[in-house]
C-alpha positions in Angstrom: 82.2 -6.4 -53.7 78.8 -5.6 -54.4 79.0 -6.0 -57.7 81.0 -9.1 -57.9 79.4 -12.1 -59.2 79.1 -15.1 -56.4 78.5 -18.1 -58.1 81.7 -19.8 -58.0 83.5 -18.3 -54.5 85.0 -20.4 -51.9 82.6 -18.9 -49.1 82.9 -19.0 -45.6 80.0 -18.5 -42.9 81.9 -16.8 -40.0 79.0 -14.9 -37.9 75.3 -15.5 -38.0 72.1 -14.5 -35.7 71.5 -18.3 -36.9 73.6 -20.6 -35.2 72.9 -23.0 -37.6 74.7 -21.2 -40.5 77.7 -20.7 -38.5 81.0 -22.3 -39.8 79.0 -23.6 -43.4 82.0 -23.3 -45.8 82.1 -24.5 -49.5 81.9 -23.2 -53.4 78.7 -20.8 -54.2 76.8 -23.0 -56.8 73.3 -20.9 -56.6 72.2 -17.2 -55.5 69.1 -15.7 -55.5 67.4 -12.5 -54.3 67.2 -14.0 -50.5 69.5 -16.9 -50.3 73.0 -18.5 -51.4 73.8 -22.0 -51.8 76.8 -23.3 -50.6 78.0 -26.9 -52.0 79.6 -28.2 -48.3 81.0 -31.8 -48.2 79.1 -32.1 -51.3 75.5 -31.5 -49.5 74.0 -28.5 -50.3 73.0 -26.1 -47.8 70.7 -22.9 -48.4 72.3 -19.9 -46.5 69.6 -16.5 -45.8 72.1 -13.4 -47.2 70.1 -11.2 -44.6 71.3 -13.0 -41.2 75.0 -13.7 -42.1 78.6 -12.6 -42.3 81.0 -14.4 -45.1 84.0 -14.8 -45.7 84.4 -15.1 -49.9 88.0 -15.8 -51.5 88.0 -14.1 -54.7 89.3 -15.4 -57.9 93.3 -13.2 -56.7 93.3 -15.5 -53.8 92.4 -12.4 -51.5 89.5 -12.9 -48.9 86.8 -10.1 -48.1 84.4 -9.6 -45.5 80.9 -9.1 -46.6 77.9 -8.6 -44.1 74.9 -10.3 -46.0 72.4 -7.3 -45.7 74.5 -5.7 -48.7 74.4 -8.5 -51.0 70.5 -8.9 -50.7 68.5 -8.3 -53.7 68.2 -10.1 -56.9 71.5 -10.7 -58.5 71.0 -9.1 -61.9 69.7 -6.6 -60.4 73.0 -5.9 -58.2 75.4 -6.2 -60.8 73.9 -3.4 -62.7 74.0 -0.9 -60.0 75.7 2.0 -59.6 78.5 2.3 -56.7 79.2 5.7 -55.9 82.7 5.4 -55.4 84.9 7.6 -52.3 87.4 10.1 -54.7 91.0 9.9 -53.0 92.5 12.9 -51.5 
């Protein structure tokens, strides 16, 4: 999921150490290094990756969890990383 581009989810805020952010829900219009931007009830609201917990539908329909620490970081920057991968046994 790390590697997945945002822009364009159906994202969910579900836990936050900033009450504020809690229950934010909408389409991811903008990301950058610090910071998404969620399109709810057609206001915008800037979201800090570092405090949250989302819930983001993918494109299949399926919903992951994603803690916002692992998503920090400029998003060019995270698509072009390596993920070392577990090897099934």
């Amino acid at each position: 999921m790390t590697q997945h581009e945002l822009i364009g989810l159906e994202a969910n805020v579900v836990k936050s150490t900033h009450p504020g952010y809690v229950g934010i829900r909408g389409r991811i219009i903008d990301e950058t290094k610090n910071t998404i931007v969620v399109l709810d009830d057609d206001r915008k609201k800037r979201v800090q990756k570092s405090v949250v917990v989302l819930n983001l539908r993918l494109p299949d329909g399926s919903t992951v969890e994603v803690d916002g620490k692992r998503i920090v970081g400029r998003p060019v920057d995270r698509l072009k990383k390596r993920v070392r991968r577990l090897k099934d046994k």
